[in-house]
C-alpha positions as CSV (number, residue, x, y, z in Angstrom):
1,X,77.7,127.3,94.5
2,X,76.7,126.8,98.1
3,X,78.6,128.7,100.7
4,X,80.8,127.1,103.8
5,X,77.6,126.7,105.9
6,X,75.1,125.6,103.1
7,X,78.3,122.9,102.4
8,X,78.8,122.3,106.3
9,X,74.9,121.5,106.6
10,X,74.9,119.1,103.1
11,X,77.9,117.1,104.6
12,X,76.1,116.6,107.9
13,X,73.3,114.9,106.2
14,X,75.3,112.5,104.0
15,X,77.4,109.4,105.8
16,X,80.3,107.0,104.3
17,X,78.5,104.0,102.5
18,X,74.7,106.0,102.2
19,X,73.1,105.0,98.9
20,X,72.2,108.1,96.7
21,X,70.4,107.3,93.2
22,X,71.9,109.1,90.3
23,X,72.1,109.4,86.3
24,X,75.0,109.1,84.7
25,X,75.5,112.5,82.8
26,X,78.6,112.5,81.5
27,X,81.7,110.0,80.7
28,X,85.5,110.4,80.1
29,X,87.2,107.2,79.4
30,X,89.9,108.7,77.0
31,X,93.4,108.5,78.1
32,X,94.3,111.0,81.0
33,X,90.4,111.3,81.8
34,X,88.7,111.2,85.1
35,X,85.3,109.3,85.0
36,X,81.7,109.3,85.4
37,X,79.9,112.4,86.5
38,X,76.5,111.7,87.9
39,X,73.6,113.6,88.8
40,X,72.0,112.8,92.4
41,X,69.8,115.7,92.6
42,X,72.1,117.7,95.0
43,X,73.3,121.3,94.6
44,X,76.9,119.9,94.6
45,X,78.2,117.8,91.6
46,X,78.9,114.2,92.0
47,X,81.7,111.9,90.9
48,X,83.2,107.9,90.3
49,X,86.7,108.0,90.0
50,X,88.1,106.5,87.5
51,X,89.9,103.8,89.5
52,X,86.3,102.8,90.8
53,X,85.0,101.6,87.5
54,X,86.1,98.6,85.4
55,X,89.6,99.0,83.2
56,X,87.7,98.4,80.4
57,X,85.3,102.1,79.2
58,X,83.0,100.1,77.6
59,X,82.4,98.6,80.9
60,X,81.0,102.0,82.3
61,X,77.4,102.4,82.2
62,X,76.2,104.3,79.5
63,X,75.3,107.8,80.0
64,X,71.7,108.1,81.2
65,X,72.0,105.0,83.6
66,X,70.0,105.1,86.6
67,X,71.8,103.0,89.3
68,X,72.1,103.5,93.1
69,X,76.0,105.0,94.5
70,X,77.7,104.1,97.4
71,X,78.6,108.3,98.9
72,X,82.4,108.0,100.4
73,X,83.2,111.6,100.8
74,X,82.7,115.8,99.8
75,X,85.8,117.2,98.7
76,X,85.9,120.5,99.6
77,X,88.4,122.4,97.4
78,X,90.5,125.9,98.5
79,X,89.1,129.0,97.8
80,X,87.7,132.5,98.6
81,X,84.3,132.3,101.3
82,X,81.5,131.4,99.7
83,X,83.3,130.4,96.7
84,X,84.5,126.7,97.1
85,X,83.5,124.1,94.8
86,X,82.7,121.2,96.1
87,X,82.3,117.5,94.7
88,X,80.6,114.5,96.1
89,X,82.5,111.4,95.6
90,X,80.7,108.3,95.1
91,X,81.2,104.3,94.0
92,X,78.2,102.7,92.1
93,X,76.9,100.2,94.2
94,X,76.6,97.7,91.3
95,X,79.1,95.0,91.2
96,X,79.4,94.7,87.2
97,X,80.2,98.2,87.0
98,X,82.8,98.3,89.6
99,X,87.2,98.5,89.0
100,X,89.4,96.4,91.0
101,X,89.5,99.7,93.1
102,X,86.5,99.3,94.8
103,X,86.6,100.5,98.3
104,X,82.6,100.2,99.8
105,X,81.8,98.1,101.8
106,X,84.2,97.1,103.3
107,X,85.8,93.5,103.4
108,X,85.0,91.4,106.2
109,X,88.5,92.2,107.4
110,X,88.2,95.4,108.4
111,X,87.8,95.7,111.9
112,X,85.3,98.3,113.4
113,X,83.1,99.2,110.0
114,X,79.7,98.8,109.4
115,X,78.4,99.4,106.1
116,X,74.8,101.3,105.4
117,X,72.1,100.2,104.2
C-alpha cells in the first residue's frame, strides 16, 4: 500500500481520459457484483465499474484481455496515514465492450473538454 505522498505523486502523473494498457484479471458479473478488475502495472489496483460495461456479462472481455483503458479518476478511500487504499478507476477504450454508461470522451456537447490522446 503506498502512503499519502507515494499516492499524491501517482495521481500527479495520471490525467482524465489518459490511455493505460491493462489485463483483465478478474470478473464479477453475478447479481450485486461490481466489475472488471484490471491490471495496469501500477502499485494501486485498477477498476471498470460495472455501469461502464455492456448489460449483458457475456459481453465483458474475458479475463486475460489486453485492451487499452480510458483513466477517469483514483479514489482515495478514509483511513489511518499511510494506510489508504486506493483504486484507479478506468473505462476500456473499446467501443464493443462499453455500457450505455460510458462517460470518456466526452460528447461533442460538452463545452470546454478535450479528450487525450
Amino acid at each position: 500500500m503506498l502512503d499519502d505522498e507515494e499516492l499524491g505523486a501517482l495521481r500527479q502523473t495520471l490525467h482524465l481520459g489518459q490511455k493505460l494498457t491493462g489485463t483483465v484479471v478478474f470478473a464479477f458479473p453475478k447479481p450485486g457484483t461490481v466489475g472488471l478488475g484490471v491490471d495496469v502495472g501500477l502499485a494501486v489496483p485498477a477498476f471498470v465499474d460495472v455501469l461502464l460495461l455492456p448489460d449483458d456479462p457475456d459481453k465483458w472481455p474475458p479475463l486475460g484481455t489486453v485492451a487499452e483503458f480510458y483513466y477517469l479518476h483514483m479514489v482515495i478511500h478514509d483511513g489511518p496515514p499511510g494506510a489508504r487504499p486506493a483504486q484507479i478507476r478506468l473505462q476500456i477504450v473499446d467501443p464493443k465492450f462499453q455500457g450505455t454508461g460510458a462517460v470518456w470522451p466526452p460528447k461533442a456537447q460538452d463545452p470546454g473538454i478535450n479528450p487525450a490522446t
